[in-house]
C-alpha positions as CSV (number, residue, x, y, z in Angstrom):
1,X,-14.0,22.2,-18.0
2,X,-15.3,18.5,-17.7
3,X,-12.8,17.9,-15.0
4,X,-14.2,20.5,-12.7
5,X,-17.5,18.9,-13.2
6,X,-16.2,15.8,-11.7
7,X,-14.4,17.0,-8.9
8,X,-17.4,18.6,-7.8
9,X,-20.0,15.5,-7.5
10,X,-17.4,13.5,-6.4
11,X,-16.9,16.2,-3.4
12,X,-20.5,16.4,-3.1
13,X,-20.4,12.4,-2.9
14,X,-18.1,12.4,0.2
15,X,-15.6,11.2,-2.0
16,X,-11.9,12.3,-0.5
17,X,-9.9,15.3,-2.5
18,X,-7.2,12.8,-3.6
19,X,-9.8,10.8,-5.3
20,X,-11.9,13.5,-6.7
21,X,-8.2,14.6,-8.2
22,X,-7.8,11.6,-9.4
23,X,-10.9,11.1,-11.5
24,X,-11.0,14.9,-12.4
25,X,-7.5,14.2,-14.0
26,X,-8.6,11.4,-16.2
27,X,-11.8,13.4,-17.4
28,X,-9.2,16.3,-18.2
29,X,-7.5,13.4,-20.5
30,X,-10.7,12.3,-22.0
31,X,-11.6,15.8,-23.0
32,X,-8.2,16.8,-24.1
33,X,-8.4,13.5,-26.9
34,X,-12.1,14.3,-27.7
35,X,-12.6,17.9,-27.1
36,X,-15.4,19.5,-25.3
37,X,-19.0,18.6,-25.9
38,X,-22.4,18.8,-23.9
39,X,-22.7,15.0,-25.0
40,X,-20.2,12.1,-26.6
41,X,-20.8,9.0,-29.4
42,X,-19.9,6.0,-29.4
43,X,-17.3,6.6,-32.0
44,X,-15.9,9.4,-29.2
45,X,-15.7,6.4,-27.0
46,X,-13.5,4.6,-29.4
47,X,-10.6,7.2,-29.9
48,X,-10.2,7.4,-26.3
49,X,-10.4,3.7,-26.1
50,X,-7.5,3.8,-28.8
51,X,-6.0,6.7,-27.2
52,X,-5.3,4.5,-23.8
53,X,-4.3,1.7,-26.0
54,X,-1.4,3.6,-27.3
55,X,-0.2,4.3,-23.9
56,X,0.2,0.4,-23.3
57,X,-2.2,0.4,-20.6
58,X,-3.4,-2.5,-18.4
59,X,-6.9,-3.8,-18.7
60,X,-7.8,-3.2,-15.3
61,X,-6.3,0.6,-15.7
62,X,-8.4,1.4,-18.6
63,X,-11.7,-0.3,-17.0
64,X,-10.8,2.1,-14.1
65,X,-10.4,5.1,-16.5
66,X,-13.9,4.0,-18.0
67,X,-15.4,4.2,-14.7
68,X,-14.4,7.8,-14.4
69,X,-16.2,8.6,-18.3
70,X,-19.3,6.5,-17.5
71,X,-19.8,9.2,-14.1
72,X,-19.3,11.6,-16.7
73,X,-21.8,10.5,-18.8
74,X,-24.5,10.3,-15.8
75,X,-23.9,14.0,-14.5
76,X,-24.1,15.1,-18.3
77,X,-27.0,13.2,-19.2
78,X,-26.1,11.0,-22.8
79,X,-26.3,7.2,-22.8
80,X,-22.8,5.5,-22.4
81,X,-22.3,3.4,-24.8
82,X,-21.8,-0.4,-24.7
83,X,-18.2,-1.2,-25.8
84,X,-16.6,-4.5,-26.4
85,X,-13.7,-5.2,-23.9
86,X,-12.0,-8.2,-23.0
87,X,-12.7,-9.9,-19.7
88,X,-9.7,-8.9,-17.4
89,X,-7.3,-12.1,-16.6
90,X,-6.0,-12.8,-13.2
91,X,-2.4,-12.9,-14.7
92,X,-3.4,-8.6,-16.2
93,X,-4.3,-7.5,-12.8
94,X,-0.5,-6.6,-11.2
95,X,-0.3,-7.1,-7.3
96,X,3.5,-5.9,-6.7
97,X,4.7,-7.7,-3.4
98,X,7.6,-6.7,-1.7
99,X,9.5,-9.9,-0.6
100,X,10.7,-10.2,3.7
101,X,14.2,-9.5,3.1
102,X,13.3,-5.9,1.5
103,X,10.9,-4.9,4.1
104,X,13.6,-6.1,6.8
105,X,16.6,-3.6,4.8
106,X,13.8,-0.8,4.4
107,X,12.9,-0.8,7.9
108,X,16.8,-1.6,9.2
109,X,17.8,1.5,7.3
110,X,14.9,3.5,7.5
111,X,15.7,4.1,11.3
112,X,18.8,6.3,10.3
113,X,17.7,7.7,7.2
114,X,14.3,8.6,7.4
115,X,11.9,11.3,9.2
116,X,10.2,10.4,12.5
117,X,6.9,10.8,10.4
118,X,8.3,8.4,7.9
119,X,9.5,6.1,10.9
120,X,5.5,6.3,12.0
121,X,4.0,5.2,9.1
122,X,6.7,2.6,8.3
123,X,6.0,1.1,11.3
124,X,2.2,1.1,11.2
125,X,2.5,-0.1,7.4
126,X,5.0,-3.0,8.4
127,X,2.9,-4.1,11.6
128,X,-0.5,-3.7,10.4
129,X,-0.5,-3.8,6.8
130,X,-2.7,-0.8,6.6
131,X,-4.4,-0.2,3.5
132,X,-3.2,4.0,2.4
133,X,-7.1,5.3,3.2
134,X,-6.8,3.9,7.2
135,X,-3.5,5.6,7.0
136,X,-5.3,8.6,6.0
137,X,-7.9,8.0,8.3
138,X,-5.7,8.3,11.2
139,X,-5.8,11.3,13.8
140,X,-4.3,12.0,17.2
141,X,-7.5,10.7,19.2
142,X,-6.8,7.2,17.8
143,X,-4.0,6.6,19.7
144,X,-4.0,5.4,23.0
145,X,-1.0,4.6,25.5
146,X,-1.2,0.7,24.7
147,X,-3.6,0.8,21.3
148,X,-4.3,2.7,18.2
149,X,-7.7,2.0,16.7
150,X,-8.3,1.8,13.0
151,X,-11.1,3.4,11.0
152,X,-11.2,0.2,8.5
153,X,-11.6,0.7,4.9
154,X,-14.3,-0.6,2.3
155,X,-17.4,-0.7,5.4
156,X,-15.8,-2.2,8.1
157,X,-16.4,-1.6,11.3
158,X,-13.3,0.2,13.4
159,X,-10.4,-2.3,14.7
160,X,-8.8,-1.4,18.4
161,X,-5.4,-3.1,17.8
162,X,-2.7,-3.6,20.5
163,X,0.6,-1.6,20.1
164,X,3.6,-4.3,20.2
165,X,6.7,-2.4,22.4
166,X,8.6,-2.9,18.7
167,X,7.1,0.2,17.9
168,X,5.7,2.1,20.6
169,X,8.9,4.5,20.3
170,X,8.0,5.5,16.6
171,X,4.4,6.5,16.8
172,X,4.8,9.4,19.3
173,X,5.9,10.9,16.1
174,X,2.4,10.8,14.3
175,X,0.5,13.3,12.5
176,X,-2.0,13.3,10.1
177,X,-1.6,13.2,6.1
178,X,-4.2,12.6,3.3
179,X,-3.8,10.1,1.0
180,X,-1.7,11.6,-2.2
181,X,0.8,13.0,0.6
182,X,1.2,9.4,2.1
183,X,1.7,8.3,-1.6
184,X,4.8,10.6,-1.9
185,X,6.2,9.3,1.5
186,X,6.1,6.0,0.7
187,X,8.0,7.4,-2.8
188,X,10.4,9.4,-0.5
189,X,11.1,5.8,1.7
190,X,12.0,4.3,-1.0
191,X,14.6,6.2,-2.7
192,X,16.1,7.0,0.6
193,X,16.6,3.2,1.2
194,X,17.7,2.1,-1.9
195,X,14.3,0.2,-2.8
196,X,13.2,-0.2,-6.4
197,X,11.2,2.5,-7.0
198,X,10.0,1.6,-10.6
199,X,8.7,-1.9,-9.6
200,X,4.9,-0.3,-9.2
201,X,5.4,-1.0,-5.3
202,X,3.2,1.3,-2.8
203,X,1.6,1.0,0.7
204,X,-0.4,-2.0,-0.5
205,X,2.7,-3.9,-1.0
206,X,3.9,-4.1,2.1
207,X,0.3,-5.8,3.1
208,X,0.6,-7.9,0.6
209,X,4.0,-9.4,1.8
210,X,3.1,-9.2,5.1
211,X,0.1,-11.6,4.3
212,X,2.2,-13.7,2.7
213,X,4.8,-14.0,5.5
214,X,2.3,-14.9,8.0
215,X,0.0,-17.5,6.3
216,X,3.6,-19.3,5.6
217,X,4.4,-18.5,9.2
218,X,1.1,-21.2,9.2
219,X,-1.4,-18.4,11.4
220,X,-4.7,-19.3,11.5
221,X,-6.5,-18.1,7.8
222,X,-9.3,-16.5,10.3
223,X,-6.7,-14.6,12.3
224,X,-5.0,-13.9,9.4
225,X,-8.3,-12.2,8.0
226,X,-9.2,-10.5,11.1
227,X,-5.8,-8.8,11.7
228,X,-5.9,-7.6,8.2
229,X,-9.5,-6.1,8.6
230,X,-11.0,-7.7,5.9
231,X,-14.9,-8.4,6.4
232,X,-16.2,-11.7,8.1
233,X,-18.4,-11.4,5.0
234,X,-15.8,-12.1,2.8
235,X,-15.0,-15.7,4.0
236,X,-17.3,-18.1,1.6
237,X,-18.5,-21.8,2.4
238,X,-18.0,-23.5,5.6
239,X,-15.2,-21.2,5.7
240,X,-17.5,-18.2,6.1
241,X,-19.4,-20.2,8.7
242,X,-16.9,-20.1,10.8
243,X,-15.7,-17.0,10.5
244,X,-19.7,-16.4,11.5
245,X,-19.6,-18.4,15.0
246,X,-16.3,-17.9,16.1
247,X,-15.7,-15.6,18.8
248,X,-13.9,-12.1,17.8
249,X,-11.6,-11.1,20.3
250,X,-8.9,-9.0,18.7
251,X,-6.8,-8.4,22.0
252,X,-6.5,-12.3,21.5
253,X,-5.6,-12.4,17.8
254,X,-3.3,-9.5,18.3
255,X,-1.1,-11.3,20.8
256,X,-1.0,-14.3,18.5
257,X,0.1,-12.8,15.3
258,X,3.0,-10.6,16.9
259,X,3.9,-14.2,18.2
260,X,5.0,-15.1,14.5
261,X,5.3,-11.4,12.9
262,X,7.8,-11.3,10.4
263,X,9.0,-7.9,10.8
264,X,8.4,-7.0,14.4
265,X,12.1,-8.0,14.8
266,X,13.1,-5.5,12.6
267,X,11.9,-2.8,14.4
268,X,13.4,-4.0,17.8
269,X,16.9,-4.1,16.3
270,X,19.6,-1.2,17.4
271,X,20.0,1.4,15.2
272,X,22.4,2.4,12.7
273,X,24.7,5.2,12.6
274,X,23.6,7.7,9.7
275,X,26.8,7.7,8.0
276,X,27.5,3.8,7.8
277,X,23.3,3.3,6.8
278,X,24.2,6.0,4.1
279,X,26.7,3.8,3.0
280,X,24.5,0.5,2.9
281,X,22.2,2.4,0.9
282,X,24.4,3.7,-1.5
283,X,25.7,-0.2,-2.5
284,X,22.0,-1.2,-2.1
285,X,21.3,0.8,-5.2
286,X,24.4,-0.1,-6.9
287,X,23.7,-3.5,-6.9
288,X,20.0,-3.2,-7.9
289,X,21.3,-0.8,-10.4
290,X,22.9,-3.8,-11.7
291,X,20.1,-6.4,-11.5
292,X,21.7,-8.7,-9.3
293,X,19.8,-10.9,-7.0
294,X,20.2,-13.7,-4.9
295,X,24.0,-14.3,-3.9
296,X,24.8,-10.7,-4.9
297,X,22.5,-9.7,-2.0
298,X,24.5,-11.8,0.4
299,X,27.7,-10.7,-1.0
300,X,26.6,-7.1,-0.4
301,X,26.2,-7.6,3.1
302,X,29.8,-9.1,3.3
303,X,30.9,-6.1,1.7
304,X,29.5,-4.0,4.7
305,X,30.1,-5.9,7.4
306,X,33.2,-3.8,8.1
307,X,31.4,-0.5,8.5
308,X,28.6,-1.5,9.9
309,X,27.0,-4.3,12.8
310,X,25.0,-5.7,10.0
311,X,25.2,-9.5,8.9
312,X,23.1,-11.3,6.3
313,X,21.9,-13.3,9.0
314,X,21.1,-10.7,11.4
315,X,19.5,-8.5,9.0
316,X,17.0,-10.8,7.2
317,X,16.6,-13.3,9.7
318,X,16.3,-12.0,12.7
319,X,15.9,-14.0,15.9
């Protein structure tokens, strides 16, 4: 089986099991549309290429599942071929961002309807906009009494960050999960609160909106970028020269993002009785269930008021 050849140079790589699952899965594809062989043509190449087509694909998705054929190719030994694709366009590549007020209702409901794991990774998610591999990369040792230190993704060196008293309460509750595990949580969060599910949102989203939030919040781009634990390297210009001579004290930066954190007030709210959140979360899907938006949202939270200590104004604009 191709896909068995996969997972095991990926493993052999380093590569995590989630990822090595991942690519072994679209090799299993590949071969299933072609068939096995000790080598493939160009014109093997093409049916595949036709195959993904049919399933109405993104660009980007199908350069990824590419990838995955072109490492076949290597531990195989036959030339990949050159193929003709179109350049991806910023507008193909989908970044689904999750917007303030449904981070706010996640997390406002999420603290009566979700698992003290669940609450954990919310939390660290929300605060930190951890990228799903530092979630992964998490384990007991990294937490401290006042900081948790994160094992940074794509070569960066570890980040010691402060825990805000916000959430202090909802990380005694860690423990460890890999990375395909931490996708079905997230999965699980969202059908428990009432969040759209089918919009393509994940982990990532939540960092997304949360870098949103803050550079409108107006935080300092290079604070911005060191709270998020992307490389210096990745500032450019005069930009990057700064980012270059300016001192790096994270203790520092810490204090002044949580300053203007958009949903660190969230997480300091009361919380909610089960039944009544139970209740918010059942309209919560009735009205997305409906496509409405906007003044429906606020109506919604009229329509609950009387059940539950939960205004439209307390709820997505907290103080």
């Amino acid at each position: 089986m191709l896909c068995e050849l996969i997972f095991s140079d990926l493993t052999a790589r380093g590569k995590t099991a989630a990822v090595a699952r991942e690519w072994a899965a679209i090799v299993g594809e590949f071969e299933e549309v072609c068939g096995y062989n000790e080598s493939y043509t160009r014109a093997d190449l093409t049916l595949y290429l036709g195959h993904l087509r049919r399933r109405n694909l993104a660009q980007s998705t199908i350069d990824k599942n590419l990838k995955a054929i072109k490492l076949l190719s290597q531990i195989q030994g036959w030339d990949f071929p050159k193929l003709s694709l179109r350049k991806v366009s910023a507008d193909d590549i989908r970044r689904p961002t999750l917007e303030k007020k449904d981070v706010g209702a996640t997390i406002l409901m999420g603290k009566s309807l979700l698992t003290p794991a669940e609450l954990c990774y919310l939390a660290l998610s929300t605060t930190y906009g951890l990228r799903r591999i530092e979630m992964a990369r998490l384990c007991p040792s990294d937490f401290n009494s006042d900081t948790v230190t994160i094992h940074t993704a794509k070569g960066g060196s570890k980040t010691e960050h402060l825990i805000p008293k916000e959430i202090a309460p909802y990380l005694v509750a860690f423990k460890p999960y890999q990375a395909d595990s931490l996708t079905h949580m997230f999965h699980r969060i969202a059908v428990a609160t009432g969040l759209n599910s089918s919009g393509g949102f994940g982990w990532h989203s939540i960092r997304r909106a949360l870098t949103t939030e803050l550079i409108l919040a107006d935080a300092s781009a290079l604070n911005v970028i060191r709270f998020l634990r992307w490389a210096d390297a990745s500032a450019r210009g005069e930009f990057g020269m700064l980012a270059i001579y300016a001192q790096h004290d994270q203790a520092k930066i810490d204090e002044s993002i949580f300053k203007i954190h958009p949903f660190l007030p969230f997480w300091s709210t009361a919380q909610h009785h089960p039944q009544r959140a139970a209740q918010t979360g059942l309209l919560r899907r009735r009205l997305r269930d409906n496509a409405l938006e906007g003044d429906a949202l606020h109506f919604f939270f009229s329509l609950v008021s009387s059940t539950e200590s939960l205004s439209p104004s307390s709820a997505l604009t907290p103080s």
